[in-house]
C-alpha positions as CSV (number, residue, x, y, z in Angstrom):
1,X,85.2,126.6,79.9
2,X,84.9,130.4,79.1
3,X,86.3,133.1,81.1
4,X,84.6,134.5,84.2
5,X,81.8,135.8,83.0
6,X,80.2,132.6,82.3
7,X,78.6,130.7,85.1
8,X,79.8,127.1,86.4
9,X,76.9,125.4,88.0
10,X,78.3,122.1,89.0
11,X,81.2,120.2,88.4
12,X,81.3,116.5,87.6
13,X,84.3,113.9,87.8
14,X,86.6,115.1,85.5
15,X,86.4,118.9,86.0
16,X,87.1,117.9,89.7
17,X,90.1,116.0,88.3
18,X,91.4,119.4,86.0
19,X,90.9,121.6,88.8
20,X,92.6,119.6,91.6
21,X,95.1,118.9,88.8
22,X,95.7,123.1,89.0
23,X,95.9,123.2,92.5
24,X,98.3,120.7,93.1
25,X,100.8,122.3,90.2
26,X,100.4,125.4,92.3
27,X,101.7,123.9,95.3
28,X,104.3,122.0,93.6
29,X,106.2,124.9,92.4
30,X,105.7,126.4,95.9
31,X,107.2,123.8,97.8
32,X,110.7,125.6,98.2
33,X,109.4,128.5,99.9
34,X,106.8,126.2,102.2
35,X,110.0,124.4,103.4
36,X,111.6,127.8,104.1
37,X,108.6,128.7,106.2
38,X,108.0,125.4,107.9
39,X,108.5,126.5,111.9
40,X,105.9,124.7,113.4
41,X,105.7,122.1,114.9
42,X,109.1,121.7,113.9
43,X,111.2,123.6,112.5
44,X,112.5,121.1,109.7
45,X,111.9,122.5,106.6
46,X,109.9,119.7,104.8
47,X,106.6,120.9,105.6
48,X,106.6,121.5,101.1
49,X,108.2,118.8,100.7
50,X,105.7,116.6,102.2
51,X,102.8,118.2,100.4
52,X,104.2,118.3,97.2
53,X,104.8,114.0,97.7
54,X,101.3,113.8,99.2
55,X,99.7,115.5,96.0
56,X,101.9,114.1,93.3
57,X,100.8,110.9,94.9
58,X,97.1,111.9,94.0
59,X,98.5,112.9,90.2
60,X,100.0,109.5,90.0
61,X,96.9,107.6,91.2
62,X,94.5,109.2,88.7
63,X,96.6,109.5,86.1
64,X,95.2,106.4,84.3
65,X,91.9,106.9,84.9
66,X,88.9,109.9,85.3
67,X,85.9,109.0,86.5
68,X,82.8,110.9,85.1
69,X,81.4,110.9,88.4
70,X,82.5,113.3,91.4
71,X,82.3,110.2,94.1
72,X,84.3,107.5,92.3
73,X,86.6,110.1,91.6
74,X,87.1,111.7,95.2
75,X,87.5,107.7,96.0
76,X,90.7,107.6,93.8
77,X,91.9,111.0,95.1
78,X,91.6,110.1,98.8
79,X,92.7,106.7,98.4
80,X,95.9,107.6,96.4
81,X,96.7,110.4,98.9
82,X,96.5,108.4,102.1
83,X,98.7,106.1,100.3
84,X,101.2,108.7,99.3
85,X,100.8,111.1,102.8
86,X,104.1,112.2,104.5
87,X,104.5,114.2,107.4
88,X,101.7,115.7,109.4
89,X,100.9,118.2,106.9
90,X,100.7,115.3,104.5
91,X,98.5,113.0,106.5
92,X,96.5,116.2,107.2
93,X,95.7,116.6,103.9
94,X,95.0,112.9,103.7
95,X,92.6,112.9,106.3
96,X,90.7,116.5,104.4
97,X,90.3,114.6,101.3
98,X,88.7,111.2,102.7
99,X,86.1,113.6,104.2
100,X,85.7,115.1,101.1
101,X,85.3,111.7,99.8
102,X,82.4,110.7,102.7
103,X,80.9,113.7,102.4
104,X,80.1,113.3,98.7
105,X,79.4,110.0,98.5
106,X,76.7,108.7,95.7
107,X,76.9,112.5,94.3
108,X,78.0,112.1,90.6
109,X,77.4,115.8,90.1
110,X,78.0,118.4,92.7
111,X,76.3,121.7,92.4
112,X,78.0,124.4,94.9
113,X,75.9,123.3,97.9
114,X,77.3,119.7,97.8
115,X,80.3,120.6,97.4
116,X,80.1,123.1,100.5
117,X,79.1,120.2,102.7
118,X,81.6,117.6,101.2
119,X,84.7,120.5,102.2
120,X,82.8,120.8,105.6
121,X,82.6,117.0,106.3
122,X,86.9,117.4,105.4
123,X,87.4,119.7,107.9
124,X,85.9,118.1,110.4
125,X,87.9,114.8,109.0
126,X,90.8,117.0,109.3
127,X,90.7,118.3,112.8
128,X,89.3,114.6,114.3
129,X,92.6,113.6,112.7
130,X,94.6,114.8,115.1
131,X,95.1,113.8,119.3
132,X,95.7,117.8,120.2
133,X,95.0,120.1,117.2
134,X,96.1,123.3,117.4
135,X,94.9,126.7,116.0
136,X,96.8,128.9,114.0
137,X,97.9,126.2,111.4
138,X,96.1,124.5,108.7
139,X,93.0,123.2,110.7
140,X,92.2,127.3,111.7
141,X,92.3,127.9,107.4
142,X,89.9,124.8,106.9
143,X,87.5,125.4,109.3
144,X,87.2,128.9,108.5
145,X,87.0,128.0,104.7
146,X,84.5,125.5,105.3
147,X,82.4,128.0,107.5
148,X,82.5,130.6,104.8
149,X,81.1,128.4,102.1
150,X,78.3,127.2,103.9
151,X,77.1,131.1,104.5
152,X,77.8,131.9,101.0
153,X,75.2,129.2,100.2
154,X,72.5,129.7,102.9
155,X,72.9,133.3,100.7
156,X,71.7,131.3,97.7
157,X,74.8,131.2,96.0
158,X,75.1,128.5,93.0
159,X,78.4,129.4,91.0
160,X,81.2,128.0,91.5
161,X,83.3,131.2,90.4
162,X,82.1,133.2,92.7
163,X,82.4,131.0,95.5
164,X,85.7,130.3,95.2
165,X,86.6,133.8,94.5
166,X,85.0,134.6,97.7
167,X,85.9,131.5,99.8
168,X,89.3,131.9,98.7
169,X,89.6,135.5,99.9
170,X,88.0,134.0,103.4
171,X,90.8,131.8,103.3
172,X,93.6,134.1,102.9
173,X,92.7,136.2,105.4
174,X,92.2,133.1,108.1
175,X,95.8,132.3,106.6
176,X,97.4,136.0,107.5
177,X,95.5,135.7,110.9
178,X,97.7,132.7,111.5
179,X,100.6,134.4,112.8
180,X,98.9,135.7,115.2
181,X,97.4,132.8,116.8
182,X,100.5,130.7,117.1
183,X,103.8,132.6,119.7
184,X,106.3,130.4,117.3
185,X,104.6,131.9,114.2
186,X,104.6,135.4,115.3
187,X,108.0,135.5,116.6
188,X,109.1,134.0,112.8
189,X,107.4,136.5,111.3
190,X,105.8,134.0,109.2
191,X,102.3,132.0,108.3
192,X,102.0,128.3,109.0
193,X,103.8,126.5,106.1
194,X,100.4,124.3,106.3
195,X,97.8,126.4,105.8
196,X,99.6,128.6,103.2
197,X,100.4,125.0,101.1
198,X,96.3,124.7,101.3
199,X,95.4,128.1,100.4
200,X,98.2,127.8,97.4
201,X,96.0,125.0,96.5
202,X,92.5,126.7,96.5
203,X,94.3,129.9,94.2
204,X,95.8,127.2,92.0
205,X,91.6,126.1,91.7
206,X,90.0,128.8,91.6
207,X,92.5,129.8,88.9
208,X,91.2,126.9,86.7
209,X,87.9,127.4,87.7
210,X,88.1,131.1,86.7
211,X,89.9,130.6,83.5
212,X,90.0,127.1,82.2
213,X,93.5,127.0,82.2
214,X,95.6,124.1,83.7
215,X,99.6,126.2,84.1
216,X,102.8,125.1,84.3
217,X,103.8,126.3,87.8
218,X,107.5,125.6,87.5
219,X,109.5,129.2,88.3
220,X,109.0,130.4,91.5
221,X,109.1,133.6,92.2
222,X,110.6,134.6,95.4
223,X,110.7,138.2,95.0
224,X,108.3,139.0,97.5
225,X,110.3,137.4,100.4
226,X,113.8,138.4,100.0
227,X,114.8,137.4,103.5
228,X,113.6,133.5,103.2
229,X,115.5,132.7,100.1
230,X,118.8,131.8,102.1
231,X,117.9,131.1,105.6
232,X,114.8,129.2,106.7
233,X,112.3,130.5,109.1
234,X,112.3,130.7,113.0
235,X,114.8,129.0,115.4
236,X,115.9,125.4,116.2
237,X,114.7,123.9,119.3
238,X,115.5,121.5,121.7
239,X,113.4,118.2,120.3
240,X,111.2,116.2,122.7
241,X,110.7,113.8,120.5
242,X,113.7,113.6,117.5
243,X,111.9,110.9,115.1
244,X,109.2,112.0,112.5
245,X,107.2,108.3,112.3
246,X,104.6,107.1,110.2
247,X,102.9,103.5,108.9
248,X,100.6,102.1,107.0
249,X,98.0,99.8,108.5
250,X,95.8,97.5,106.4
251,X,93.3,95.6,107.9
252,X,89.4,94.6,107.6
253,X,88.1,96.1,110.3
254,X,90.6,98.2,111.7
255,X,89.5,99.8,115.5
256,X,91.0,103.6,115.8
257,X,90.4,104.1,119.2
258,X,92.7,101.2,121.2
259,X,95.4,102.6,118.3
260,X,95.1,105.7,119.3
261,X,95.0,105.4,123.2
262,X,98.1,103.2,123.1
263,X,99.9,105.3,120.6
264,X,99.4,108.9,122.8
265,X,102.0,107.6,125.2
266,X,104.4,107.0,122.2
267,X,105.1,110.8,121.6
268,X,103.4,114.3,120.7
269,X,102.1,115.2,117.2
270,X,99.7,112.0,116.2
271,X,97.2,112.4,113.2
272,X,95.6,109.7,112.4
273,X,94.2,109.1,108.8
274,X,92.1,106.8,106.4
275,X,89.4,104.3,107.0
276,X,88.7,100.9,108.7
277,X,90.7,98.8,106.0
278,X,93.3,101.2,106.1
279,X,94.7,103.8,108.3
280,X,98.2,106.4,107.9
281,X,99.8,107.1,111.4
282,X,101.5,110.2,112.0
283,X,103.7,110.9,115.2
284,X,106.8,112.4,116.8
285,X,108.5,109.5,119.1
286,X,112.0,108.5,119.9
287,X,111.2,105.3,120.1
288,X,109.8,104.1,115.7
289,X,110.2,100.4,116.4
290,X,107.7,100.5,119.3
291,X,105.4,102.3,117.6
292,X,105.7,100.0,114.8
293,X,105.5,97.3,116.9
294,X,101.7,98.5,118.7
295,X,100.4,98.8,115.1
296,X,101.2,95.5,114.3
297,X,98.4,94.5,116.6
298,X,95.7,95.8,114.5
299,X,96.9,94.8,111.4
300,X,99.4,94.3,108.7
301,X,102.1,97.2,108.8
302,X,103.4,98.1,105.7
303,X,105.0,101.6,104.4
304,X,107.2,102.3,107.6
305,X,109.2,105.7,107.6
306,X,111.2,107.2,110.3
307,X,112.6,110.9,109.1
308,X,115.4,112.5,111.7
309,X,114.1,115.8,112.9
310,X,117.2,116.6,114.4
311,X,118.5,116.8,111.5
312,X,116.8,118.6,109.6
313,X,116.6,120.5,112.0
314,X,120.1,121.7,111.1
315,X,120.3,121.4,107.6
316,X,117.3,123.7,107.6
317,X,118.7,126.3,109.8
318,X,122.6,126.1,109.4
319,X,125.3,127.0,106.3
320,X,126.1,123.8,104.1
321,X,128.0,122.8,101.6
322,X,126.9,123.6,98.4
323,X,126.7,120.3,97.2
324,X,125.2,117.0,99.4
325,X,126.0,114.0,99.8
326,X,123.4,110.9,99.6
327,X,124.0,107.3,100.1
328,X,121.9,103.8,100.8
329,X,122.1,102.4,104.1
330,X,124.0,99.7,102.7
331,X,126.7,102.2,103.9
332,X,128.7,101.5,106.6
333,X,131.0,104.1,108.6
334,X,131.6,105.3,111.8
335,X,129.2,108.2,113.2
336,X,131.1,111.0,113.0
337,X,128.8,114.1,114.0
338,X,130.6,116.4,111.6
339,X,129.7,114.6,108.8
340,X,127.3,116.0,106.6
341,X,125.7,112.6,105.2
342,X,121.9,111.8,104.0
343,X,121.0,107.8,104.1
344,X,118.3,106.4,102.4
345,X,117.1,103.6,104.2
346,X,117.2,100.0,102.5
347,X,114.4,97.7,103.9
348,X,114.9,93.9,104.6
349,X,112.2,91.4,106.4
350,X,112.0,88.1,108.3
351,X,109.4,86.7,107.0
352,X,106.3,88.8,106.9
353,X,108.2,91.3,108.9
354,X,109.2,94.1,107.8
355,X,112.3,96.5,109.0
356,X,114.2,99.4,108.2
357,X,117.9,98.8,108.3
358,X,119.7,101.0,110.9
359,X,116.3,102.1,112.8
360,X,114.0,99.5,113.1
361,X,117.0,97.0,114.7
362,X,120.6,97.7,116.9
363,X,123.1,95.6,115.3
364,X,123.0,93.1,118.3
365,X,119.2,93.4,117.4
366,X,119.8,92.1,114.0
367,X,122.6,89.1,114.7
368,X,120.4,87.8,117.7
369,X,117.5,87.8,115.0
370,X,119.0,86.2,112.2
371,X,120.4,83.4,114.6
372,X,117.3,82.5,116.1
373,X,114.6,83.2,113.5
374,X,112.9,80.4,111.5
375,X,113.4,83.0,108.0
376,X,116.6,84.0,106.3
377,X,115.7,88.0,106.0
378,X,115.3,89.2,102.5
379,X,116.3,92.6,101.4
380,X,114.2,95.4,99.4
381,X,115.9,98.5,98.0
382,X,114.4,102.1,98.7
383,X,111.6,102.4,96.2
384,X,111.8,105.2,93.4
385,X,109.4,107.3,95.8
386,X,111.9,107.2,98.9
387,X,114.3,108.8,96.8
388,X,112.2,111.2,95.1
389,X,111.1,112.6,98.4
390,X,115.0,112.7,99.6
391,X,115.6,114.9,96.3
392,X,113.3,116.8,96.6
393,X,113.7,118.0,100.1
394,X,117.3,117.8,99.7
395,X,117.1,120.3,97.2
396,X,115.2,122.9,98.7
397,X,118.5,123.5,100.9
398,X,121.3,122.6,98.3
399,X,122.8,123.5,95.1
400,X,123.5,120.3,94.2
401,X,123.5,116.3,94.9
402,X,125.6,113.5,94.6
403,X,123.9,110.4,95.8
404,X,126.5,107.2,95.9
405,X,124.8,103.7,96.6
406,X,125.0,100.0,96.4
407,X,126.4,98.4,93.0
408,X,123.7,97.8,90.1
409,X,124.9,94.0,89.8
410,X,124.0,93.2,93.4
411,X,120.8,96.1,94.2
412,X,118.1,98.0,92.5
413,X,118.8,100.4,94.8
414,X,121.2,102.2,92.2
415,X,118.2,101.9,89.6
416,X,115.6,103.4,92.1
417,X,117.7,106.3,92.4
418,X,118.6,107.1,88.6
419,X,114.8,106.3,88.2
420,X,113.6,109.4,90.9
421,X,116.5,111.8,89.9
422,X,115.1,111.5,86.6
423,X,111.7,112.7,87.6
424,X,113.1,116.2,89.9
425,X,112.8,119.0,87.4
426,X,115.2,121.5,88.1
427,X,117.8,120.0,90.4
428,X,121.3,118.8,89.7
429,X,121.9,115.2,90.7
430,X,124.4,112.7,89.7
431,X,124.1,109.0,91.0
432,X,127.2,106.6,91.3
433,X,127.5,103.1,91.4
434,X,129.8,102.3,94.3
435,X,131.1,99.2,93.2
436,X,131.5,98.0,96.4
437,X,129.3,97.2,99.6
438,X,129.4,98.1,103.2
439,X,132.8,100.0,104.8
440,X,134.2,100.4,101.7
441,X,131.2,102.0,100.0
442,X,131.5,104.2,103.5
443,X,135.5,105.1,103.1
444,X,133.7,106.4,99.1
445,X,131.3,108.3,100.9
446,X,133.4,109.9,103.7
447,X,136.0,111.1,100.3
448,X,133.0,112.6,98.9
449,X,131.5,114.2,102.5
450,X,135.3,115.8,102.9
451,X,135.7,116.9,99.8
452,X,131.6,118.7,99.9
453,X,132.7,120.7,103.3
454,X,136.2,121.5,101.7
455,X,134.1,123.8,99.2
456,X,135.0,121.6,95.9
457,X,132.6,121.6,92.8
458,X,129.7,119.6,92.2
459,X,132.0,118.2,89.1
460,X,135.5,118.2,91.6
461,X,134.1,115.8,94.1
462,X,132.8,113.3,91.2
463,X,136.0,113.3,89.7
464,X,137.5,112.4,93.3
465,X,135.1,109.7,93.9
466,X,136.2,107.8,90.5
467,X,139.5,108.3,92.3
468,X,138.3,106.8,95.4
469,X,136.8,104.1,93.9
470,X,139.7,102.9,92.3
471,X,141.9,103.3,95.6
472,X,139.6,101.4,97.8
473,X,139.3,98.0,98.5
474,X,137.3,95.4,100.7
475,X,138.2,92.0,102.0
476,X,135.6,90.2,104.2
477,X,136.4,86.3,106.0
478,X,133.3,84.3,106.3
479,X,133.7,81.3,108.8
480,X,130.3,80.4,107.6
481,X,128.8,80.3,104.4
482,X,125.7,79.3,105.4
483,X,123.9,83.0,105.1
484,X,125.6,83.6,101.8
485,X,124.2,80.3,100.5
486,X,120.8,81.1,102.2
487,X,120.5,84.6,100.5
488,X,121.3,83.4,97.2
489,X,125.3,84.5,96.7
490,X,127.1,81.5,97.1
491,X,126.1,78.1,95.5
492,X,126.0,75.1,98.3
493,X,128.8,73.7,96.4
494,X,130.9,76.1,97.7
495,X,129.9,75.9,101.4
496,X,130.2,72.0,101.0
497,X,134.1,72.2,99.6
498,X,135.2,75.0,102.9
499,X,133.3,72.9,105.2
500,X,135.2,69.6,104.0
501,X,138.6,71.5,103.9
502,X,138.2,73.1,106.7
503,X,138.7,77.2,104.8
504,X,137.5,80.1,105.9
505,X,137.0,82.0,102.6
506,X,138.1,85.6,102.4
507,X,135.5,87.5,99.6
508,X,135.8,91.0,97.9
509,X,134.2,92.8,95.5
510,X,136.0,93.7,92.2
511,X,135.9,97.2,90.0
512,X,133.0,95.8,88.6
513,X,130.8,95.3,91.3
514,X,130.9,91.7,91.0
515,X,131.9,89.1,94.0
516,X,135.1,87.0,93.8
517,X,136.9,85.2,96.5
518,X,140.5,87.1,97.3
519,X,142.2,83.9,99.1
520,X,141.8,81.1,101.5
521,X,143.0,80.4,105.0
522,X,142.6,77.4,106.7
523,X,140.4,76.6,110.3
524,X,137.9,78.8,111.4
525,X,139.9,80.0,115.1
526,X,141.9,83.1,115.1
527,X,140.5,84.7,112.3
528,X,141.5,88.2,113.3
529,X,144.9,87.1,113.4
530,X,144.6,85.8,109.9
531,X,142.7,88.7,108.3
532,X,145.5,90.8,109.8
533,X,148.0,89.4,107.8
534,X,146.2,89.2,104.7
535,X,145.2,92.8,104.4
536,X,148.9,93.7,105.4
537,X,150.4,91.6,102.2
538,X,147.7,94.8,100.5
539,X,149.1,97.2,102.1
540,X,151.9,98.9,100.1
541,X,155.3,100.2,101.9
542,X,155.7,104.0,102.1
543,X,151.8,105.3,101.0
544,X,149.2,106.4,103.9
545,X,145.6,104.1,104.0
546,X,142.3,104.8,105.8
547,X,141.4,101.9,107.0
548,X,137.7,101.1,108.4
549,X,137.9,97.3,110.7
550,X,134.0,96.0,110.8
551,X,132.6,92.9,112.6
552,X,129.4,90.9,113.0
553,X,128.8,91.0,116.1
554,X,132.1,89.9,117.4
555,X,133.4,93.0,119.2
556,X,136.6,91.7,120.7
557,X,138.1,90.3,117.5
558,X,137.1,92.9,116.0
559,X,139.3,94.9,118.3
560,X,142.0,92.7,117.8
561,X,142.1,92.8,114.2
562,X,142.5,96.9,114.4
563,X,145.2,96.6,117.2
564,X,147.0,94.3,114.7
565,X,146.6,96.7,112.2
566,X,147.4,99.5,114.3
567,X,150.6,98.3,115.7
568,X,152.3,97.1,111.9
569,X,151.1,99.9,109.9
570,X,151.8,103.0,112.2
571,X,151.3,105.6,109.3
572,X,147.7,105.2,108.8
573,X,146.1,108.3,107.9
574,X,142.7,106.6,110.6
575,X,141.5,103.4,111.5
576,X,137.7,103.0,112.7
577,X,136.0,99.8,114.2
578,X,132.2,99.9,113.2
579,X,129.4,96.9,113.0
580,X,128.8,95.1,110.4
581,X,125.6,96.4,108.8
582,X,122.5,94.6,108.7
583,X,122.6,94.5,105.0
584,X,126.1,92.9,104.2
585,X,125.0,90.9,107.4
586,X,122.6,89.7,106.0
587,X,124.9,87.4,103.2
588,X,128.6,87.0,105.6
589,X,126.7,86.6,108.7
590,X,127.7,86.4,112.5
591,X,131.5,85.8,113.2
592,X,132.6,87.7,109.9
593,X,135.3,90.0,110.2
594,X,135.5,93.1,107.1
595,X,139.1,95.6,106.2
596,X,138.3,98.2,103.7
597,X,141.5,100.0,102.9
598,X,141.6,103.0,101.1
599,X,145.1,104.8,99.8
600,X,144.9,108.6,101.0
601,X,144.1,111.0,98.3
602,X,145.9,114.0,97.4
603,X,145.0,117.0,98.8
């Protein structure tokens, strides 16, 4: 293409492609700042975050293959963005771009008056998408847009330079006009973190379009608001609804309406995106699992995630630590509200049925489950995407990131994560391999979380978790081996010889990550009582231990085995009783009993 002086007439698959390809850079690079003015609805700080993942998802879906013709290609585009949508700027954006997809279907080249009509038919999209849409945010900047385009082409306009020139100045000044509509927005000071992420795209367009030139947005320049580059935008508030919640649905003739009805009494916020094989919910509810639950009515629910708005609600608007702190949810410790931890959820299903561990189920939820159903559950570990959204919404309000999960011999969760740190230019994060599961991966984790608030370096506090690592230790009895053998860790052989002898089995997990059995003890009663006096033959005379007691689902032995504890080793440094998590559950099932003991480190 030539500079602006030449005229562009129409535009056919693959300049669609280079152009969106533009826009998206653009936003990309601004998705710092559009988390630092994300206020409404809530004031999060993810709003960039989510269109950033939303439109690298389109980059990622059409990387392998350009159409020559405009519909196929707005196919792939909407396709791979309701796929990759997050948060309800995200599915927003979804929803625009199936529109534009409907309204320029069997076009193979658009001249400026199709494409007029296909961004009119995704603002309509766009607005439907939502139960009570609201103006002032990005809906106002679309339908404005939209309207402007269309009157630039009843004026017999037919380049596409000039229209986006204009329709783009239309669009900036619906965008200013925002904080006016909107109390929250005015009292910020600020736009809607929405609409400016969509009028970042158009300039990011109508750059390409003007000049032929794809950039490399990767500086951004925050010189023009000085006051945002610490603190984000507006005020916390008290939350109605704490969980952001959102699903796939895939179906063949998926009905929106019934969804919808049944889903309005679930919380505030719902957009609702895609077609009748598949649709993206959207909402705000404190209750995920039920909303889960009502889509699984219409079809097969996939791609569940449930985002605390609570939060990040405060790590948006309060002082942290320089560095965070990041681990799986194979993670089990007690919930301490000082601590300043970010989980990434593992997943694990009963059959066809999908969960996320530590929302979807209560722990009681989980033992009654995998006692009664038909299907041993089967674990999957966060994909490379999961973390890659953390990270990068993570680092909009850190310096740094230390991100400790599950050990590479028994997970790919370690491997997702090294896999999505690779791909956040920019950011500083180191992943470590545990080497160890459950309470003892959570004793790691609480080191590092301490060390984080006490101000130490990004290099200090991996240097203290090597020392962690080596000064913590986990012992688990299993009175059943029946879920080990089931989920694959234990040959039958095993389970044959301690159900002939009569042997409880105490298991750990070596420097290595790998499992080995620590010792035996004979019967299956008492089993607090024997665990107690196992861990205390660990326990060294004269040094401090944190010590973290978990159970599956046995509450009072649990007890009993931390009073034991308790009353021979006075000069613990703190003992915790939590639950046995879903995920080590999962393999030492109900009945087990867990110590994690961890030497205090120097100060």
């Amino acid at each position: 293409m030539n500079q602006m002086a030449t005229k562009i007439n129409y535009l056919d698959g693959p300049r669609l492609h280079r152009a969106l390809v533009a826009g998206i850079h653009k936003v990309v690079s601004r998705q710092d700042y559009l988390n630092k003015i994300n206020v409404f609805p809530v004031p999060d700080g993810d709003t960039g975050t989510n269109m950033a993942f939303t439109l690298n998802a389109i980059l990622e879906g059409t990387q392998s293959q350009v159409y020559p013709d405009v519909d196929k290609m707005l196919m792939t585009v909407a396709d791979s963005a309701l796929d990759g949508a997050r948060g309800n700027s995200g599915v927003i954006l979804a929803q625009f771009f199936q529109g534009l997809c409907d309204g320029a279907a069997d076009i193979h080249k658009m001249d400026t008056a199709a494409f007029s009509a296909a961004i009119e038919c995704g603002a309509k999209y766009a607005r439907e998408a939502l139960a009570e849409p609201k103006e002032g945010t990005i809906l106002s900047v679309l339908t404005d847009f939209s309207t402007h385009l269309i009157n630039l082409i009843e004026s017999g306009n037919t380049d596409f330079v000039s229209l986006m020139e204009n329709g783009l100045e239309k669009a900036e000044e619906s965008l200013a006009n925002t904080m006016y509509q909107l109390e929250v927005l005015r009292k910020a000071g600020v736009v809607d973190a929405g609409a400016q992420g969509f009028v970042d795209m158009l300039n990011g367009i109508h750059d390409f379009i003007s000049t032929g030139s794809i950039k490399d947005y990767i500086v951004q320049n925050y010189s023009k608001y000085p006051s945002l580059k610490i603190q984000s935008a507006g005020e916390t508030i008290d939350l109605t609804y704490q969980y952001c919640t959102e699903c796939m649905i895939k179906g063949e003739d998926i009905q929106h309406k019934p969804i919808r009805k049944e889903l309005m009494d679930m919380g505030n916020s719902l957009v609702f995106a895609g077609s009748k094989t598949k649709v993206k919910i959207h909402i705000h509810s404190n209750e995920p699992e039920k909303v889960f639950q009502i889509c699984d009515k219409y079809g097969t629910v996939y791609g569940q995630k449930v985002d605390d708005m609570q939060k990040q609600q405060e790590i948006s608007h309060t002082k942290r630590a320089d560095v965070a702190i990041i681990t799986d949810s194979g993670s089990d410790f007690p919930d301490y509200d000082e601590l300043d931890v970010h989980m990434v959820p593992v997943r694990y299903s009963f059959g066809d049925k999908g969960y996320i561990d530590k929302v979807s189920m209560t722990p009681q939820e989980f033992y009654q489950k995998l006692a009664t159903s038909a299907h041993h559950p089967q674990t999957s570990q966060p994909s490379p995407g999961d973390f890659r959204r953390q990270y990068q919404y993570i680092s909009s309000h850190y310096k740094s990131i230390i991100s400790i999960h599950l050990p590479h011999k028994l997970s790919g969760t370690w491997q997702s994560a090294v896999s999505a740190s690779k791909r956040i230019s920019d950011s500083h994060i180191s992943v470590v391999d545990s080497c160890t599961v459950s309470i003892a991966q959570g004793l790691i984790v609480l080191a590092a979380s301490e060390a984080a608030q006490a101000g130490k370096s990004h290099d200090e506090i991996l240097k203290i978790i090597d020392e962690a690592k080596s000064k913590t230790k986990l012992f688990a009895i299993i009175p059943d081996l029946s879920h080990a053998v089931r989920g694959g860790r234990v040959n039958s052989s095993k389970k044959r010889i301690t159900d002939l002898f009569n042997i409880s089995p105490i298991l750990t997990i070596n420097t290595k990550g790998n499992i080995q059995t620590a010792g035996i003890r004979f019967g299956k009663k008492n089993l607090n009582a024997k665990m107690a006096s196992f861990v205390l033959n660990k326990i060294q005379p004269g040094k401090s231990y944190r010590v973290l007691v978990a159970h599956g689902n046995d509450l009072p032995s649990g007890e009993k085995l931390m009073k034991e504890l308790t009353d021979k080793v006075p000069a613990m440094k703190s003992v915790n009783l939590v639950d046995v998590g879903a995920l080590f559950g999962i393999h030492v099932g109900p009945g087990a009993l867990a110590v994690a003991i961890q030497e205090v480190l120097p100060e």
